[in-house]
N, C-alpha and C positions, 0 to 999 in steps of 0.2 A: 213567779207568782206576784211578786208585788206588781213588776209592770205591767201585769194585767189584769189587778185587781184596782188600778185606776183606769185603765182602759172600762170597766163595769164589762169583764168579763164574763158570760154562762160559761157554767164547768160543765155541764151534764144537759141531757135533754131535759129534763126536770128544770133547770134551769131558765134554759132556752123558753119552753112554755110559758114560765111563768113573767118572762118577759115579754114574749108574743101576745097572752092572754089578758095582763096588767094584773097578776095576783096578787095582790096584797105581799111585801117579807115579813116571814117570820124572824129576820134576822135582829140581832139589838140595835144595830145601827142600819138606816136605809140608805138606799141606789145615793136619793138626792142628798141625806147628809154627808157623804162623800163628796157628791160631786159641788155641792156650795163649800166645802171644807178646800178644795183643790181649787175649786175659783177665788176665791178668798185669798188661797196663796199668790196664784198666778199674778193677781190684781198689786202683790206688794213688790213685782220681780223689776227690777231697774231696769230701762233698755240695754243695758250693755249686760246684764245677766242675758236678758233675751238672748243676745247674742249668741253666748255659749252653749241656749240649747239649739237655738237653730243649728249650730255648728255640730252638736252631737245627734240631732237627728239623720244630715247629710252626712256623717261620716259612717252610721250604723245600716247609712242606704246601701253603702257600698260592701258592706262587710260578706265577703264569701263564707259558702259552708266550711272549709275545712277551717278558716277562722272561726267560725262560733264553736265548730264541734271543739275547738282547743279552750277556746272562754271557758267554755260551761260545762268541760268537761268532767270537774267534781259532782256535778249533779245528773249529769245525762249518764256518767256512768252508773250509776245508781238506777236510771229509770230503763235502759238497757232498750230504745228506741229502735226502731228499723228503721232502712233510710228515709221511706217517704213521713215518716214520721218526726225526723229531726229535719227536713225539708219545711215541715209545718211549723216547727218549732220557731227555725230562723224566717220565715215568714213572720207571725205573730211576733216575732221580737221587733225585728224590723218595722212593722205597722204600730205596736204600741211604742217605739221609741221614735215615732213620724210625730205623735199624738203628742210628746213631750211637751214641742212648740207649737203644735196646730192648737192643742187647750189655750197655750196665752194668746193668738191671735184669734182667741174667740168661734174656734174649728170645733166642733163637736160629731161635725158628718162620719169621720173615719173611727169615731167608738161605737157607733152602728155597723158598723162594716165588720167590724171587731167582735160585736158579739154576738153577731148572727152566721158568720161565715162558718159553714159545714165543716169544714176540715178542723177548723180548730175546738168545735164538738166534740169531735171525733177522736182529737188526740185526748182532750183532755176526759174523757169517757173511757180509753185504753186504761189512762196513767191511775184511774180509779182504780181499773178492775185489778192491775198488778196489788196497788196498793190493798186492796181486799177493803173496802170503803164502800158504801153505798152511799146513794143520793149525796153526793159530793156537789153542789151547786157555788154558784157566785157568791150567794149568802154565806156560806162559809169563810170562802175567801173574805171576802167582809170584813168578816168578827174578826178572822187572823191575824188582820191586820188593822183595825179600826178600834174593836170591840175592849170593855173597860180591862182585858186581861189579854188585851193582842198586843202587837211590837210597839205600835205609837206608846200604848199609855205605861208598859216595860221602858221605854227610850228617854219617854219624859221623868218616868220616878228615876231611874239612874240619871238622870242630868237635872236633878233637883238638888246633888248633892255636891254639884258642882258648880266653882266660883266664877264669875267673869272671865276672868282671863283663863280659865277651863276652857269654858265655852269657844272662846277664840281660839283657841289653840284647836280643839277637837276637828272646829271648822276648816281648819287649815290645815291640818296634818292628818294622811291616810292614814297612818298607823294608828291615831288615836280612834280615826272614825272605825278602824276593821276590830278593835278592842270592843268599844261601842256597841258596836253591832252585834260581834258573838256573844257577848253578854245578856243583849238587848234576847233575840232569837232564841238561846237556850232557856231562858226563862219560862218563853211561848213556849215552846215545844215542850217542854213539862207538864203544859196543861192535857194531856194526849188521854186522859183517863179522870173519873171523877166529878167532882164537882168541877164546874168551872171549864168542862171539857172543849178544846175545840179540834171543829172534825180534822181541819186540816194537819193540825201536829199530830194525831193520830195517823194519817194518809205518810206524812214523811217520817214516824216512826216506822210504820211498818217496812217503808220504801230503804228503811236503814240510812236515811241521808242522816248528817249531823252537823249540828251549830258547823265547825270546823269546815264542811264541806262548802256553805253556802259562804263560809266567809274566805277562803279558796276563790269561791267564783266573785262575791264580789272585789276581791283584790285584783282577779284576771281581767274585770272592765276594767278598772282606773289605767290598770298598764296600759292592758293593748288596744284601747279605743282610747286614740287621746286627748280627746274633747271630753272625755266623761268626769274627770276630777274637778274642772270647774262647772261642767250643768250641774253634780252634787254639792258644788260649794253654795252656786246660786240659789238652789230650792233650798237648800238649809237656812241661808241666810232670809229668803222671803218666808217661810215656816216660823222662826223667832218672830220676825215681825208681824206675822197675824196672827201668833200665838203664844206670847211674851210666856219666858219660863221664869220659876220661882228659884232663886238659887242661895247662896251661903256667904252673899257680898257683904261688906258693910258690919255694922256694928249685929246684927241680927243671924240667928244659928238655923237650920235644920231648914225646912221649906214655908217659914215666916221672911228669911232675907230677899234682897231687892229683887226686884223686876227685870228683866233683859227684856228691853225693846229691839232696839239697832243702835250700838253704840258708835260715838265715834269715828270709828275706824274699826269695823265689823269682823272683819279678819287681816292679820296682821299682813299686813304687804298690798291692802286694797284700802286706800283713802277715798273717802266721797266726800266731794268737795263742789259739789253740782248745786251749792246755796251759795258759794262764795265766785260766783262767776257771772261780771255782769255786763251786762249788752246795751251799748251805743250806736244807734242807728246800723251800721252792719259788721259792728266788729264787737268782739267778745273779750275781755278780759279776764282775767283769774285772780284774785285776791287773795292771795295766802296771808294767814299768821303763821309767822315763823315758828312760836313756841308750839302751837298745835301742829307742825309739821313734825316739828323735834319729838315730842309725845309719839307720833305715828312712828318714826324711828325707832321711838325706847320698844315700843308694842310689838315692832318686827324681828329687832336684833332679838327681846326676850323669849317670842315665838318660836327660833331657832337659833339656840344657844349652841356656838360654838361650829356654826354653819357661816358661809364664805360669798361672796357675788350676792349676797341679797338686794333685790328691786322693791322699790316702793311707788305703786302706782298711783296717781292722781285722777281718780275717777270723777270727771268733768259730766258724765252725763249727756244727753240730748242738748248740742247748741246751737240753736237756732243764727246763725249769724256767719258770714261766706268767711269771716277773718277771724280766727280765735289767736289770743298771747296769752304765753304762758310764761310767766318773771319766777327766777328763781332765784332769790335770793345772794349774799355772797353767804351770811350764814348758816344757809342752808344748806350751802355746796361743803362750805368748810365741817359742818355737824356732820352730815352724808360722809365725809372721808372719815371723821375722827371715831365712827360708832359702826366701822366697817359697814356702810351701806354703798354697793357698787354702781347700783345704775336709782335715777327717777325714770319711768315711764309716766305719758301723759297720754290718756281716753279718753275719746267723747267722739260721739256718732259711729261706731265701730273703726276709727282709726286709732291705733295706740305707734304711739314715737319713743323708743327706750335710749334714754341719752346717761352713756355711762360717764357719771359727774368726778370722778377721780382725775380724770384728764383736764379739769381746771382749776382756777385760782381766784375767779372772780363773778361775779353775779352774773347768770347767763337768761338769755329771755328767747324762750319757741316762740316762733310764727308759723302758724298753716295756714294758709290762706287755697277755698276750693274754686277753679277758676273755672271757664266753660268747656263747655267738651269741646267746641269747632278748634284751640288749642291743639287737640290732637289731628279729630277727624278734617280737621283742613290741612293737615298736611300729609296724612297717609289713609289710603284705604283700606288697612288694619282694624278689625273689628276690637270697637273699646271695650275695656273689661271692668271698668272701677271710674270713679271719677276721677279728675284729674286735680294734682296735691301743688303747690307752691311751698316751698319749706326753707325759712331763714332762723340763723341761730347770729345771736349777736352775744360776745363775751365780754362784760367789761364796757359795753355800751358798743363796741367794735363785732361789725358783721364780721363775721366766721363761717367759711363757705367749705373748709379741709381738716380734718378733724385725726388726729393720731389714734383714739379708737373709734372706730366705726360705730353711727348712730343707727336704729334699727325701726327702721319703716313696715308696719303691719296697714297693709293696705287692702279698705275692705272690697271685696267683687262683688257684681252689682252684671245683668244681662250674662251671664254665662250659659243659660240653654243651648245649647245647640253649638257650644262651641267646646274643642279638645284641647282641655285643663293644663293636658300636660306641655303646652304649645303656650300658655301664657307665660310672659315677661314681663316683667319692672321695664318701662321705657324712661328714658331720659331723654328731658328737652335741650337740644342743645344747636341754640341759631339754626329753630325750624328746622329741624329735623331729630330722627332718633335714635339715641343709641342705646343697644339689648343691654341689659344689667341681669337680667335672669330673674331668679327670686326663688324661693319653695313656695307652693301650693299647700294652706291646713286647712282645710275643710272651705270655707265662704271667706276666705283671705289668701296674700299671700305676703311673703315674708321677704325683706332685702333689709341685708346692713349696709350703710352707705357711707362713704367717708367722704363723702364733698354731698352740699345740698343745691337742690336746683327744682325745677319743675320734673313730677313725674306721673306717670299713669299708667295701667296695666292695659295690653293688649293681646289679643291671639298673633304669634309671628308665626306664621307658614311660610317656612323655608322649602323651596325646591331646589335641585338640581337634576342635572342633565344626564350626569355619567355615572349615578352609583346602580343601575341596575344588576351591574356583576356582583353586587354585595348586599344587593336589597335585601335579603332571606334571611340575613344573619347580623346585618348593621344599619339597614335601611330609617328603621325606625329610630334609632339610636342617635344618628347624626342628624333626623329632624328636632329633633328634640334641643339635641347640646347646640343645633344651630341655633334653634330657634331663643336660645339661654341669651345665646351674645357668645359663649365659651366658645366656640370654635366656627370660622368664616369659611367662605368657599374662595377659588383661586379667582374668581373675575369670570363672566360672560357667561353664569349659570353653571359652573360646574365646581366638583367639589374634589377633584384627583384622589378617588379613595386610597389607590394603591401607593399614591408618592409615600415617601418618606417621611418620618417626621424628626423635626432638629429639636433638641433640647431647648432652645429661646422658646418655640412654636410651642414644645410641649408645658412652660412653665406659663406660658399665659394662657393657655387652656384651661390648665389646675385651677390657678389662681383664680380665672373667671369665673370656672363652676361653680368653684366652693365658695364664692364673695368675700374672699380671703385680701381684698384691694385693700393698698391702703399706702394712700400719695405719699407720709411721712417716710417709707421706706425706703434706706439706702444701701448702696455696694460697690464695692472699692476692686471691683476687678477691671484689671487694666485693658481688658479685650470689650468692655462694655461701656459706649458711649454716651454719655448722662442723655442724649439727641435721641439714640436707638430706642423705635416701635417698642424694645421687648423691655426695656430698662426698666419701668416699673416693675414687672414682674419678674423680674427674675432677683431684685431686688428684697419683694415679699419674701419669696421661696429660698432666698438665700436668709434673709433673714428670722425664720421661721426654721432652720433648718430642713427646709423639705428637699433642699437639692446642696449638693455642696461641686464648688469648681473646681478642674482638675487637677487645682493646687492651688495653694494661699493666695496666688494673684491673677488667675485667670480662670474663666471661664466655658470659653470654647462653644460659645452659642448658635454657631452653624452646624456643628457636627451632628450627626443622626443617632440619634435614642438608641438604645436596644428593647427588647422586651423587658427585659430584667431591670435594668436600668428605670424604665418607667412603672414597671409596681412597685419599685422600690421607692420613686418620688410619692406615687398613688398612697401606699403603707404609712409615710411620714403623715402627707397631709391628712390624713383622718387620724392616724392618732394624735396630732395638733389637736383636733378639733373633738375626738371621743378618745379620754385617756383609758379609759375600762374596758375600750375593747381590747380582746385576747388573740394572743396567736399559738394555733395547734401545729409545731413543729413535726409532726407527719404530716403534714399537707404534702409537704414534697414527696413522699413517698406514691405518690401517684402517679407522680412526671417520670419516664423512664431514665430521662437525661439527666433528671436532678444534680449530678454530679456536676455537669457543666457548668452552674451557677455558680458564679465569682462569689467564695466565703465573704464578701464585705453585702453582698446581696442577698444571701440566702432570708436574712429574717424576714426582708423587704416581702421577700415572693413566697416566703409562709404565710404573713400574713393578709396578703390579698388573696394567695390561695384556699386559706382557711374562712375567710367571708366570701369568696366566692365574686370578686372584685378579677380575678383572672383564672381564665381555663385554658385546660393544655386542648392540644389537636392530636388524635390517636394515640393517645396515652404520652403525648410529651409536650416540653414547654415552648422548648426551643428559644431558650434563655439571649443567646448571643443574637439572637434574625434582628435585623433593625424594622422596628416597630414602623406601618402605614399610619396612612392618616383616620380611614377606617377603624382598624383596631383601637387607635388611642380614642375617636369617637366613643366607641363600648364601653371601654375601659373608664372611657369620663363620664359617661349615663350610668353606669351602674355605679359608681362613686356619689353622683348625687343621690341615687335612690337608696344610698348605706342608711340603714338607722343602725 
């Protein structure tokens, strides 16, 4: 209801007419005081807010029905839909959460599409009838939300009685905003009778929903759509600022205390610092004060008390300039460790760089610099995906090119129509030519942690080969994919030997590459591995990460061939490296007939990949002991990326 009561949804035919016909509302608030109230916001959203909604409209594009039927399942159970019914629903969601970023770019075409379109008439003229409701129109929806006794003006007296750093808090923490909100809603919904009535709390008393339910669904967007916590931080944050709230700051009590415009440092972990950045013919500089850095620290650590790895971002804003520097201080870096804060991130233009400052000792200064596309396109006919990044880090005044924690590259995409997402890669420039790094895909970026810097840019890698037709049905796709990562290569001359074997060296820089688990500072002291050997980086990671251990304290054995078991058990280590909360269902194995054959130093290894579904048996078995192809480890390494 809310998202489409800024869409300027009709509920009913009555509705519809009186949009068709131009009636006059009998509502307290009109069409256009909503809709200059939502431009007025849109008008205060920072580009890099933008960002976040464009990012949550693309990801709600994608969102399947059995996904929304699980979102919204608190309320669709209540309204007890048939299918082409919740078919409409997740249309209409999907169109009004298109509308999110089409309103800031000045789009109003698709809220006509919106409130004219039959079907969603239709539904919403059912959902009346259940509720036993007449003339249930937009104007309702309206007031419900608009009107002096709807959610807004409920949201604003409960956050009149709260302090500054209330406010920032609320902004930043879900839990406070779902407190918030079912506060806020129960209120409304009260009014269902009497004075002061509105239709629609009436429609959802009847319907039996409750505060609790809808605040159920809203907790299911933040999880499961993961763009939606920051498009809700952004409009909150532009909603203060074109609507400054009255609160209990200062020497002053009750709703006479100060004003909230946009503070500082808005919410704790987001500095804007897009006044202190200035531009020299083509190159950009950053201008921190250290003390107001340190304050953005107090504001974060006290944000999340007793909370661990906090980032503090330096929101740079739109910069006009192909060269931005970013100086950080030595006391900055040294406050950052001593007030537990782990990483600085720096944004501006939709690239963010997350440099975890723990790992130094002395004043470090980012350079981006964006260079030309022919960079890339002159050396491969790989279609671009992003522009192309330059990234130097200097420590101490000394370039620094290998970094013992990985820095983290969010790099925006830019032409992706027509091209499959799941096929792009972080490329590395390296003496004109490229090599794969991989990345994740979130919505209109993609992500790589990087532990050496250099030139980089995202492309679509279309990997073929000649000889996996025998496997195409069941690993075809799979091994384009982890090819196309950089994680795993073909033999030479266009083919990929699905059926060889694979060696434990092979299978440790596979892992290692998928997961962007590199990391050059990593060492190993087995005497069968030659500081020279291809595989020595990684097997070095994985040994030092415990994800593999050798076949005793001094050796390794990196020619020998994997087995099954053997490599879910590397697979099990490395994600729980990386997700410690994931769980293992110790009857997993109770589906593998052979279960018994799995060496006891293995078994939890292949619970738990069999419990997330990271490895499947063939006709009810595992077949623990078979030495793993190269095919299989392919699957096996696509579905490890694709773990949440």
């Amino acid at each position: 209801m809310a998202a489409a009561s800024v869409a300027g949804f009709p509920f009913s035919s009555e509705g519809l007419a009186k949009h068709l016909n131009g009636v006059a509302s009998a509502a307290s608030v009109s069409h256009d005081t909503v809709k200059n109230k939502i431009k007025a916001i849109y008008s205060n959203l920072t580009v890099t807010e933008a960002t976040y909604l464009k990012a949550y409209s693309t990801e709600v594009a994608g969102l399947s029905q059995d996904k929304f039927d699980e979102i919204f399942a608190p309320v669709l159970g209540k309204l007890e839909l048939n299918p082409e019914e919740k078919a409409t629903s997740l249309k209409l969601f999907k169109s009004v959460s298109s509308v999110v970023y089409n309103v800031y770019a000045d789009d109003f075409d698709a809220l006509k599409e919106i409130r004219y379109d039959v079907d969603n008439v239709k539904l919403f003229n059912s959902i009346a009838a259940k509720a036993q409701v007449e003339g249930l129109t937009f104007d309702d929806i309206l007031d419900f939300f608009f009107a002096t006794n709807g959610v807004e003006a409920e949201l604003r007296a409960l956050l009149g009685s709260k302090s500054n750093a209330d406010l920032i808090n609320i902004i930043a923490n879900p839990e406070s905003q779902k407190t918030l909100v079912k506060d806020a809603v129960y209120k409304v919904l009260q009014h269902k009778t009497g004075a002061g009535e509105l239709t629609v709390s009436q429609a959802v008393y009847n319907l039996g929903i409750t505060a609790d339910d809808i605040v159920k669904t809203f907790n299911n967007v933040n999880t499961e759509i993961k763009s939606a916590k920051q498009a809700t931080q952004a409009l909150a944050l532009a909603y203060i600022r074109t609507y400054p709230l009255v609160t209990t700051d200062g020497n002053n009590t009750g709703n006479t205390g100060g004003v909230i415009t946009t503070p500082t440092t808005p919410v704790p972990g987001v500095y804007d610092v897009s006044k202190q950045v200035t531009v020299v013919g083509n190159k950009a500089t950053l201008n921190l004060v250290d003390a107001d850095v340190l304050k953005a620290f107090d504001a974060l650590v006290a944000a999340n008390a007793g909370k661990t790895g906090l980032t503090l971002t330096l929101n740079l804003g739109t910069v006009n300039a192909a060269t931005v520097e970013v100086p950080l201080s030595k006391a900055i870096i040294e406050a950052a460790k001593a007030k537990g804060i782990a990483n600085v991130a720096v944004t501006f233009n939709g690239l963010t760089v997350t440099i975890p400052v723990t790992q130094f000792g002395e004043a470090v200064t980012l350079t981006v610099s964006t260079e030309a596309d022919t960079t890339v396109t002159s050396i491969t006919t790989l279609k671009l995906a992003s522009k192309v990044y330059s990234f130097d880090l200097t420590v101490g005044g000394v370039a620094t090119t290998t970094f013992k924690q990985p820095l983290t590259i969010k790099l925006p995409l830019v032409a992706t129509t027509g091209l499959d997402k799941e096929l792009l890669s972080v490329a590395k420039i390296v003496y004109g030519a490229l090599q794969f790094q991989g990345g994740v895909v979130d919505g209109d970026y993609i992500v790589e942690p990087r532990d050496t810097f250099s030139s980089y840019a995202v492309v679509e890698n279309k990997v073929t080969f000649s000889d996996i037709a025998i496997v195409q049905a069941w690993a075809g796709r799979q091994i384009q994919v982890v090819a196309a990562k950089g994680a795993i290569e073909g033999i030479g001359s266009g083919k990929f030997a699905p059926k060889s074997n694979v060696t434990r060296a092979e299978f440790a820089k596979m892992l290692i590459r998928a997961l962007n688990l590199e990391n050059s500072t990593a060492t190993e002291s087995f005497s069968d591995v030659a500081s020279t050997a291809w595989y020595a980086p990684y097997v070095a990671v994985a040994a030092e990460k415990g994800i593999i251990t050798g076949r005793n304290a001094s050796t390794f054995d990196p020619n020998a061939t994997i087995t099954r078991a053997e490599m879910a058990t590397m697979i099990s280590r490395a994600v729980k490296s990386l997700n410690p909360a994931a769980a293992t269902d110790a009857s997993a194995l109770s589906k593998f007939s052979d279960a018994a054959k799995i060496s006891a130093s293995l078994k939890d290894g292949v619970a738990f990949a069999a419990s997330n579904n990271l490895v499947i048996g063939n006709a009810g078995k595992f077949n623990p002991n078979n030495t793993a192809t190269r095919a299989e480890a392919a699957v096996i390494i696509y579905r490890t990326i694709n773990f949440k």
